[in-house]
C-alpha positions in Angstrom: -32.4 -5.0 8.4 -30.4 -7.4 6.0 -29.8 -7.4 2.5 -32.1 -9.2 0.1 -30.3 -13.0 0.2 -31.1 -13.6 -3.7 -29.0 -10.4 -4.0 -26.0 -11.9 -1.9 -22.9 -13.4 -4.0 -23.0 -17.0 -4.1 -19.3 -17.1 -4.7 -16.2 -15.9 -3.2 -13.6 -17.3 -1.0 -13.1 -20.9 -0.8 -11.6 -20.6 2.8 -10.5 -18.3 5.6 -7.0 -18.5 4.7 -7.4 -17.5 1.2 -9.2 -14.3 2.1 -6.7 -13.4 4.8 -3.8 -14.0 2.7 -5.5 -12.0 -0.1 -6.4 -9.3 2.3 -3.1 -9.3 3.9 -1.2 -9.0 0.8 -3.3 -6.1 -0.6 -2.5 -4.6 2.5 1.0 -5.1 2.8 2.8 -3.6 -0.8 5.5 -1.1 -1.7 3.8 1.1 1.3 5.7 -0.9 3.9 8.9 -1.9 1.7 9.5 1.7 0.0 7.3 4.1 1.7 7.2 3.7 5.4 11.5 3.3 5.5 11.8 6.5 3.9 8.6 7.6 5.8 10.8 6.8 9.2 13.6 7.8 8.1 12.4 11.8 6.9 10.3 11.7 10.6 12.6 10.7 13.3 12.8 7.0 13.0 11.2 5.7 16.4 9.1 8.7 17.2 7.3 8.2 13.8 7.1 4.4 14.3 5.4 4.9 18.2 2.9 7.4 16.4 2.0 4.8 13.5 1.6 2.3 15.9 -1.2 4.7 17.9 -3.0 5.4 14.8 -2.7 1.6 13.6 -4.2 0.9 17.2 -7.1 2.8 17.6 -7.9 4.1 14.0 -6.5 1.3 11.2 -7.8 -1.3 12.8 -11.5 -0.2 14.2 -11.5 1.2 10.0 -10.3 -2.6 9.1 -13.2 -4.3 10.6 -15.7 -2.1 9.8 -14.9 -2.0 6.0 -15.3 -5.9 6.0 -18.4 -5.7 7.8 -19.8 -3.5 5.2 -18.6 -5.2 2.6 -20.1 -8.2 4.1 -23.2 -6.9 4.8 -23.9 -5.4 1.6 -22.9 -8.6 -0.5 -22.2 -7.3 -3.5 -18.7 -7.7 -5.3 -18.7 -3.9 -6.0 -18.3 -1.3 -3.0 -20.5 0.7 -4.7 -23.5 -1.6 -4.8 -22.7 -3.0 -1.4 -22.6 0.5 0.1 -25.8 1.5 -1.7 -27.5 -1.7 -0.7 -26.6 -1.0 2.9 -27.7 2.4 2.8 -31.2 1.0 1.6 -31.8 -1.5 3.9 -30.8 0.9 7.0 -33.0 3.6 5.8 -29.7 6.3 4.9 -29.8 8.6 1.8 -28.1 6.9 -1.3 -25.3 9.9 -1.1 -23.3 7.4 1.3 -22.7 5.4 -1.8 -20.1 8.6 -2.2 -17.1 6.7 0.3 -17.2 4.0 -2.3 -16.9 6.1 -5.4 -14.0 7.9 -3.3 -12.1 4.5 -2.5 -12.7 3.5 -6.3 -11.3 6.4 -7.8 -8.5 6.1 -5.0 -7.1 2.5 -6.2 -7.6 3.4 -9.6 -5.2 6.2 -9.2 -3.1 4.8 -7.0 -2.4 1.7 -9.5 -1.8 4.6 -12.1 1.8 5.4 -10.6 1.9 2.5 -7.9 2.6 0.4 -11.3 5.3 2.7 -12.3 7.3 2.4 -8.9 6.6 -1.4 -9.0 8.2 -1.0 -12.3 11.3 0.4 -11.2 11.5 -2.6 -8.6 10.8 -5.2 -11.5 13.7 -3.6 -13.5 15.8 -3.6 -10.5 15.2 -7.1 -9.6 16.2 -8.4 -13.0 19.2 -6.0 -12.8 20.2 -8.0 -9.8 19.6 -11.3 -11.3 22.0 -10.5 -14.2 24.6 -9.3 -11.7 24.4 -12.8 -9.5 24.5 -15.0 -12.7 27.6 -12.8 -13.8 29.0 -13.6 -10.7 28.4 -17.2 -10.7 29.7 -17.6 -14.7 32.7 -16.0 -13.6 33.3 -17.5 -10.1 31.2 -20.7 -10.1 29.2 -21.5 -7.1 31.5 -19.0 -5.1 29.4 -16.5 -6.9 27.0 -16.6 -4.7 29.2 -14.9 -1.9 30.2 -11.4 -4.4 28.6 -8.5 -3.7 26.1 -7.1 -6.3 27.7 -4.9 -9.5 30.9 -6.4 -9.6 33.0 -4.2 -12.5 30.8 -1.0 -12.0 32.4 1.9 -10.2 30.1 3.3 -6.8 29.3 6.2 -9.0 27.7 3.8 -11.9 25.6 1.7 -9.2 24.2 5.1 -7.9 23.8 7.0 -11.1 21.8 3.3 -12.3 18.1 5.3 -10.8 19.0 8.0 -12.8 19.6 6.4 -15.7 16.5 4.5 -15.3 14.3 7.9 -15.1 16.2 9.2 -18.3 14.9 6.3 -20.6 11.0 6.4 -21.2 10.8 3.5 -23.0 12.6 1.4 -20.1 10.1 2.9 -17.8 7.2 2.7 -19.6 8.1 -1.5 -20.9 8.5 -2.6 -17.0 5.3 -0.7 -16.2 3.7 -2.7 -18.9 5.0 -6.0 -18.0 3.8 -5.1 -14.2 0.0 -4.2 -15.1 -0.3 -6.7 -17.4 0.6 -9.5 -14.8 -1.8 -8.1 -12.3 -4.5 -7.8 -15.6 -4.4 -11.4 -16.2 -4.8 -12.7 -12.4 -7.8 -10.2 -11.4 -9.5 -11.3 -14.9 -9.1 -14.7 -13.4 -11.5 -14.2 -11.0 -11.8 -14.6 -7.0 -10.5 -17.8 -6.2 -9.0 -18.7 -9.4 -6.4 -15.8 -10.3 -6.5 -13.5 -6.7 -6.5 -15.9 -4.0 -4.3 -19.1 -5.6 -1.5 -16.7 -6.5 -1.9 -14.8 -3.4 -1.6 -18.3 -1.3 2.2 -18.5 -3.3 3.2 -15.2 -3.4 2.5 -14.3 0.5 4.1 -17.4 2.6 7.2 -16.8 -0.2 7.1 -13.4 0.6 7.1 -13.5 4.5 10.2 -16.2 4.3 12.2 -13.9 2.2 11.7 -10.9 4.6 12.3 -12.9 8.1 15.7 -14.4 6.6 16.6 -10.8 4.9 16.2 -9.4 8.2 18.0 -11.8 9.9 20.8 -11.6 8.0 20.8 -7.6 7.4 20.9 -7.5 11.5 24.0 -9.7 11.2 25.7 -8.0 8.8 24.8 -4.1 9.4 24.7 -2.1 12.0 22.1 -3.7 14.0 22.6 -1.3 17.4 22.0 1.7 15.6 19.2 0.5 13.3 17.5 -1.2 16.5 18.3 2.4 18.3 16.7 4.4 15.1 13.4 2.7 14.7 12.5 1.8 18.9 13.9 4.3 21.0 12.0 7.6 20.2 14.0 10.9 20.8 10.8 13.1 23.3 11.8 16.2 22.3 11.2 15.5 18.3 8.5 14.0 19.5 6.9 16.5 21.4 7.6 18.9 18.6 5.7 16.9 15.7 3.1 16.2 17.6 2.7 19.6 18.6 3.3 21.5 15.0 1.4 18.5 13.6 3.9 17.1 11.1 4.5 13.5 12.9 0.2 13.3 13.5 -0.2 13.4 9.5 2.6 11.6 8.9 1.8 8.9 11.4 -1.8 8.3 10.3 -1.2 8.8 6.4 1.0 5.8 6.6 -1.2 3.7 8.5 -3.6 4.1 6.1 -1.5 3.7 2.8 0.4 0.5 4.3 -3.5 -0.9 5.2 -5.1 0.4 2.3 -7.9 2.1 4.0 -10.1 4.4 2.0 -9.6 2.7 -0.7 -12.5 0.3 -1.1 -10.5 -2.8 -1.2 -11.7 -4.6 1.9 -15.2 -3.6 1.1 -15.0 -5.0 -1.8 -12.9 -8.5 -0.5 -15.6 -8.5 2.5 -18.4 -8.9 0.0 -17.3 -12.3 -0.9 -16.9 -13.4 2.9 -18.1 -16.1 4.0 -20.5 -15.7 7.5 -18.3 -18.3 9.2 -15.0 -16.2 9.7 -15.0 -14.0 12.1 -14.6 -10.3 11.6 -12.8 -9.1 14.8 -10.0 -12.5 14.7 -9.1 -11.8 11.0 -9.2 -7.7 11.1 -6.0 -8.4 13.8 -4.6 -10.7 12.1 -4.7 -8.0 8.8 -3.4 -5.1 10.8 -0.8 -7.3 13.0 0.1 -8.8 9.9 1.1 -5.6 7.8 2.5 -3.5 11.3 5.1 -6.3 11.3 5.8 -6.3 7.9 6.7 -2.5 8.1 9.0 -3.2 11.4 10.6 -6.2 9.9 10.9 -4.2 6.6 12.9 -1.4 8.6 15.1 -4.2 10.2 15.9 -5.7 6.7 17.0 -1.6 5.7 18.2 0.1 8.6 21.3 -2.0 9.5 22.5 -1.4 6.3 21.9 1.9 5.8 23.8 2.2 8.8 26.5 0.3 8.1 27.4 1.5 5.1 27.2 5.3 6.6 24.2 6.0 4.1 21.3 8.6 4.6 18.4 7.3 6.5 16.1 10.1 5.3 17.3 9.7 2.2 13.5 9.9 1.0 11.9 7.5 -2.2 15.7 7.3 -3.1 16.6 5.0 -0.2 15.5 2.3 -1.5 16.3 2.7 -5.0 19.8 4.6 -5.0 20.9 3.6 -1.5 20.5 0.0 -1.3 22.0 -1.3 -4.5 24.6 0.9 -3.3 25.1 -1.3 0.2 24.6 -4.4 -1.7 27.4 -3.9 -4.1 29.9 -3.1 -1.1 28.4 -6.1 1.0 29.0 -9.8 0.8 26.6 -12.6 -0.8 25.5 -8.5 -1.9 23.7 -10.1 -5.6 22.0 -12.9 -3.8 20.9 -10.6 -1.1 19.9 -8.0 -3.5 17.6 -10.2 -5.7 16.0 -11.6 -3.0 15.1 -8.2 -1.4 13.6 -7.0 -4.6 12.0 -9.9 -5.4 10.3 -9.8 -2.2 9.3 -6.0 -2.9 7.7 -7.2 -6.3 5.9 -10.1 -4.9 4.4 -7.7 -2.5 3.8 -5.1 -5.4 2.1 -7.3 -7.5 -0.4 -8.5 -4.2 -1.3 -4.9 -3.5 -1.7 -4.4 -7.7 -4.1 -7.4 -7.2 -6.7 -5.6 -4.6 -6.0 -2.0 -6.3 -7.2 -3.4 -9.4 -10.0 -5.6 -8.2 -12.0 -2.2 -6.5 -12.6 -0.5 -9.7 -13.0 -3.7 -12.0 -15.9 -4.8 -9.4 -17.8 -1.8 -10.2 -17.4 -1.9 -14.0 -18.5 -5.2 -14.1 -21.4 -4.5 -12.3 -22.3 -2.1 -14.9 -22.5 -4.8 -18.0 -24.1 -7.8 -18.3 -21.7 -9.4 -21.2 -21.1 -13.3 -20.1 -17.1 -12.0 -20.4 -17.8 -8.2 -18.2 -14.9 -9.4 -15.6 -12.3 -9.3 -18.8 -13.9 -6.7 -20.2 -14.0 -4.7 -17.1 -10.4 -5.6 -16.3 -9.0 -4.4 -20.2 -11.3 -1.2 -19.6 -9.7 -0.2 -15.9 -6.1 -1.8 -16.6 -6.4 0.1 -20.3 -7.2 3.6 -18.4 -4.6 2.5 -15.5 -1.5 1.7 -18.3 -2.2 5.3 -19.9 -1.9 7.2 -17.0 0.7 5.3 -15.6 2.5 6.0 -19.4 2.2 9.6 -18.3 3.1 9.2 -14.6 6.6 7.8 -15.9 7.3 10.4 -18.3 6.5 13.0 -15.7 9.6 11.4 -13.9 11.9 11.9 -16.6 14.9 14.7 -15.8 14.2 18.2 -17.3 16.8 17.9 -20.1 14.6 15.6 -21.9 11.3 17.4 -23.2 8.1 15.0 -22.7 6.0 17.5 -21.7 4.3 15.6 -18.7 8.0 16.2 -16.8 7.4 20.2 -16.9 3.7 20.2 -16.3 2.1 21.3 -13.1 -1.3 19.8 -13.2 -2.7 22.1 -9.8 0.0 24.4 -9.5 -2.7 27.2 -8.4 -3.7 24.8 -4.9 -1.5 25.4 -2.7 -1.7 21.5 -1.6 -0.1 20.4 -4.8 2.4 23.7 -5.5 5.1 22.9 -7.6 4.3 19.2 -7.7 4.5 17.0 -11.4 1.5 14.8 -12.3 3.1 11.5 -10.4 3.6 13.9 -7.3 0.4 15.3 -7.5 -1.4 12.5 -7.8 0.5 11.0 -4.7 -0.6 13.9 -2.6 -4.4 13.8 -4.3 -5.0 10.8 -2.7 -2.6 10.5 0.8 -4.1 13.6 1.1 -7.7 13.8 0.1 -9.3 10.7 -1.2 -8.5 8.3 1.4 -8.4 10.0 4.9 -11.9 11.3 3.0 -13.2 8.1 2.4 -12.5 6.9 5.5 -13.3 9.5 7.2 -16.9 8.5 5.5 -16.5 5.1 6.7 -16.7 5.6 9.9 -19.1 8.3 10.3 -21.3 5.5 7.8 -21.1 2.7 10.3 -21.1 4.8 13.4 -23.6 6.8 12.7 -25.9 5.4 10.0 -25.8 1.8 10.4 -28.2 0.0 12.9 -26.1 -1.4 15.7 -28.0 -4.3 15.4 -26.5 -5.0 11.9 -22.7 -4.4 13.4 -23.0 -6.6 16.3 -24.4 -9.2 14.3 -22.0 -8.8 11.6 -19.0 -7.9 13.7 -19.9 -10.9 16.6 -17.4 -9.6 19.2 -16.2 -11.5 22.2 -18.0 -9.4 24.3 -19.9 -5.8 24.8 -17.3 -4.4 26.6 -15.2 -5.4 23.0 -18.0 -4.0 21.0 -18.9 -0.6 23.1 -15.0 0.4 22.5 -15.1 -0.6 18.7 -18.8 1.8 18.6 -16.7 4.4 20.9 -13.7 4.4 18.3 -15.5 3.9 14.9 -18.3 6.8 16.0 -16.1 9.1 17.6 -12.2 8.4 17.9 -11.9 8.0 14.0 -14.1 11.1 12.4 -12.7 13.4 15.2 -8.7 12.1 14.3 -9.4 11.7 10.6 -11.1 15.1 10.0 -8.3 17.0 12.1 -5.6 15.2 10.3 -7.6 16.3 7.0 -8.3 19.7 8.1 -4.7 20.2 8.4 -3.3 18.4 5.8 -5.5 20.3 3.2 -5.6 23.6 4.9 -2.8 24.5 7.4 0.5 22.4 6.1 0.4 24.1 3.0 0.7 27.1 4.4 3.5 26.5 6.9 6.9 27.9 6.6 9.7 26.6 8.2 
């Protein structure tokens, strides 16, 4: 059956390319800039990458198309009402409606401390732009060839995250100006505020990163980076796949870096147009963000290497460890605004989609001719306090703010000694998205008629769509529940 076609939206994406390059950049974000180095770099570099690249194969990317489909085939801007309209039509209980509500609540708290790391990069990018006009006022255009920081001792350039976690106010002003950007384009709408930003912001992005890998490459320590991140050491292999450690680690970064679980592509597939094809885009999507992360490893790596830093130097590495390289390195200010410009434009994409998930529902729920602003000021407004909180919980111990001694789970094991921003992290790496996709795919393997998926889906051929059902009905559940299952219940109880 098919939904109800006076219920479908009559607007959404004015072409293919503005949906893919919306969908690519909420895919592609901080996960693939900050988390997945750090993400290699604490896992064994190239063993990591091969098992990210598995579960990118045959679990991101079956999840990828099926959350457009459904998005697409409910036809509603919100997930909620597109899953619940699904349900209907295919005869399932309304209780289905529940992997919607789980990716909603999943963006929304995901923006709450995702806008306070994106802060840190907007402070550090205008930190860099002061240092490279510094450099040019004192040297003229030969500026552009000094490394970043010029006048600050080592010590002061790695000491700068620090300082940045001891003031609240600095923390809590970039978060502000962050949010409020990504406020103002969702409340724009679709086509007007998502996609025309998103058709300027992605091309710049994807130019910055190919030359900022380029030139890293040349500059680092390109044989041992290249070494790192593609030639997997077995035995550290065989030993996190076996103790399960490299498995969770693997598949909870491919689905952060795609965004899976939380609602987002449900929610851009509802304003898809029935011309673009499902399977063509859902590759380009996951290809798309997989190279990103690579690229992203090749723009880090060499210098980490070179400059004899730590590669599992964990959140910090990008943060402490990089400003670090680019003061010692040359064209170091030029190299370092670009790289964190490039991180913001990517932040503020993925801000975009995060934002849009809940704001689709809440406008759903008023009929006010102004319920997209109004649903954008109510989200954003519960997003900014939170993420108010989030930073203080970051601030060092000698400062009292309350949030930065309090333990918000402390009696789960899961989230054992872990502040609000840290607990929040884990709720939904965790819990609420492997959930929600694990949901998904139960949902459209099990639930939905495969009538509706082939007709939606329109793969090359059945051989294409038998291994898509084979994947989606059985693959996914069985590798997301036992991924769950031990994430929730047996890692917390490991001891080294």
């Amino acid at each position: 059956m098919t939904a109800s076609p006076e219920k479908k939206l009559t607007r959404g994406w004015s072409s293919r390319a503005g949906f893919l390059l919306a969908a690519i950049g909420g895919s592609i974000g901080l996960g693939n800039l900050w988390r997945f180095p750090y993400q290699a770099g604490e896992s064994g570099g190239a063993a990591f990458i091969l098992v990210y690249i598995v579960c990118i194969v045959f679990v991101s990317l079956p999840v990828v198309s099926t959350e457009i489909f459904l998005g697409r085939r409910g036809g509603y801007g919100s997930a909620v009402h597109s899953i619940q309209r699904l349900a209907k039509d295919e005869g399932a209980g309304r209780w289905w409606q529940s992997l919607a509500i789980l990716g909603i609540i999943a963006s929304t708290v995901i923006l709450s401390f995702y806008s306070v790391v994106a802060g840190w990069v907007v402070f550090y990018a205008v930190e860099a732009g002061r240092s490279l006009v510094t450099n040019i006022q004192d040297f003229g255009l030969l500026g552009l060839a000094e490394p970043a920081f010029k006048g600050l001792s080592p010590n002061d350039v790695e000491q700068s995250f620090s300082k940045l976690l001891s003031s609240p106010l600095t923390m809590i002003i970039y978060h502000t100006i962050f949010i409020s950007i990504v406020m103002f384009v969702v409340g724009r709408g679709i086509q007007r505020g998502i996609e025309v930003v998103s058709k300027w912001l992605m091309p710049s992005f994807f130019v910055m990163l190919i030359i900022l890998s380029i030139v890293s490459l040349f500059q680092g320590n390109a044989s041992d980076a290249l070494s790192y991140l593609f030639k997997p050491d077995f035995s550290a292999l065989g030993t996190g796949i076996k103790d399960g450690s490299l498995l969770q680690a693997g598949l909870g970064q491919a689905f952060f870096s795609v965004s899976l679980g939380s609602a987002m592509l449900i929610t851009y597939g509802a304003y898809l147009s029935k011309k673009v094809n499902i399977q063509s885009a859902s590759v380009t999507i996951v290809t798309a963000d997989t190279l990103v992360a690579l690229l992203a490893g090749m723009a880090i790596f060499p210098i980490v290497f070179q400059f004899g830093l730590e590669p599992a130097g964990g959140p910090g590495l990008m943060f402490i460890s990089l400003p670090l390289a680019f003061q010692q390195m040359p064209f170091g200010a030029l190299f370092g605004l670009a790289f964190f410009l490039m991180a913001l434009f990517a932040a503020l994409t993925s801000g975009f989609s995060l934002l849009a998930v809940p704001a689709a529902w809440f406008e759903g729920k008023t009929k006010n001719p102004r319920r997209r602003w109004i649903a954008v000021f109510m989200v954003g407004g519960i997003i900014f306090f939170v993420g108010m909180a989030n930073a203080l919980s970051q601030v060092p111990l000698t400062q009292d703010t309350w949030f930065n001694s309090w333990i918000p789970l402390k009696n789960l094991q899961l989230f054992e000694g872990r502040l609000l921003m840290d607990t929040l992290d884990q709720l939904t790496n965790a819990v609420l998205l492997p959930l929600s996709g694990f949901l998904t795919a139960l949902f459209a393997g099990w639930a939905v008629s495969s009538s509706a998926s082939k007709e939606e889906l329109n793969f090359s051929s059945e051989r294409v769509y038998k291994i898509w059902f084979i994947l989606i009905r059985y693959v996914c559940p069985i590798a997301i529940g036992i991924i769950f299952v031990y994430g929730i219940f047996i890692a917390p109880y490991m001891t080294d």
